[in-house]
N, C-alpha and C positions, 0 to 999 in steps of 0.2 A: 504494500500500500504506500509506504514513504517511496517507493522510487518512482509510483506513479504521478507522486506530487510535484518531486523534483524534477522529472519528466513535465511537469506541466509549468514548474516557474522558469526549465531551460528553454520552453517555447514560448512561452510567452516574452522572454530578454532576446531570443537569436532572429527571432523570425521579425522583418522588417513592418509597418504599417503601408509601405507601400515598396511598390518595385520598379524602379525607372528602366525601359528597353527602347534606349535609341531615344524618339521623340513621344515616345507614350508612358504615361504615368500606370498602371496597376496596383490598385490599393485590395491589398489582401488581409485589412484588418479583419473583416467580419470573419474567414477562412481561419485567421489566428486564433480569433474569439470563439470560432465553433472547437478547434480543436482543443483548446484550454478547454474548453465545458466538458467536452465528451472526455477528457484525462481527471477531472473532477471526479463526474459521474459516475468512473470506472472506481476510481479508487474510493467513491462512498458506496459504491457498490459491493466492490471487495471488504467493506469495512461493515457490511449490513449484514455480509454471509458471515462472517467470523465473529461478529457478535450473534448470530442463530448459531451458530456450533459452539459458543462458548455458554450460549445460555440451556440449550442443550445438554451438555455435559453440567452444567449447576445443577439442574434439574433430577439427573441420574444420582448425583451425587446426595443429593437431600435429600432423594428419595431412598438410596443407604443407609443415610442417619436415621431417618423416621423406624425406618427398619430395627438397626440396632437400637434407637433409644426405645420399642415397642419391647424387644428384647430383655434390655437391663431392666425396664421398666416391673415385666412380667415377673423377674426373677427376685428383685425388690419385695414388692407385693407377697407374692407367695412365701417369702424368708420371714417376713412380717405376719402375714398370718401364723404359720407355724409358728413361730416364736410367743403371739399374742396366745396359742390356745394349748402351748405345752407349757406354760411355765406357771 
């Protein structure tokens, strides 16, 4: 994702706002401008999948805890009773 950015501020410094050929002017800002957008795009693009993969894997992950705290939970409880009706 950062090289797509860097990618988009070395286009944005290299690439001229216009192009002089001979006796005609060619102004290629708007062309400069689409292409910064679509290296933008890409790299919040790439930044939208990798936050869904990493939310993802949160998810897996808290859903393991829930698991073991259900776990320790259960065995708490049960140590607790036994203990409240033997002694």
């Amino acid at each position: 994702m950062e090289q797509h950015l860097k990618d988009k501020e070395t286009l944005e410094h290299s690439l001229p706002s216009s192009i002089v050929i001979g006796t005609f002017v060619i102004r290629v800002e708007g062309v400069r401008q689409a292409l910064s957008n679509k290296k933008k795009a890409l790299a919040n693009a790439m930044l939208a999948i990798l936050a869904g993969k990493l939310s993802k894997q949160v998810d897996e992950v808290s859903h393991l805890f829930q698991g073991q705290n259900k776990y320790i939970l259960y065995w708490y409880n049960w140590c607790d009773f036994i203990s409240s009706h033997w002694t």
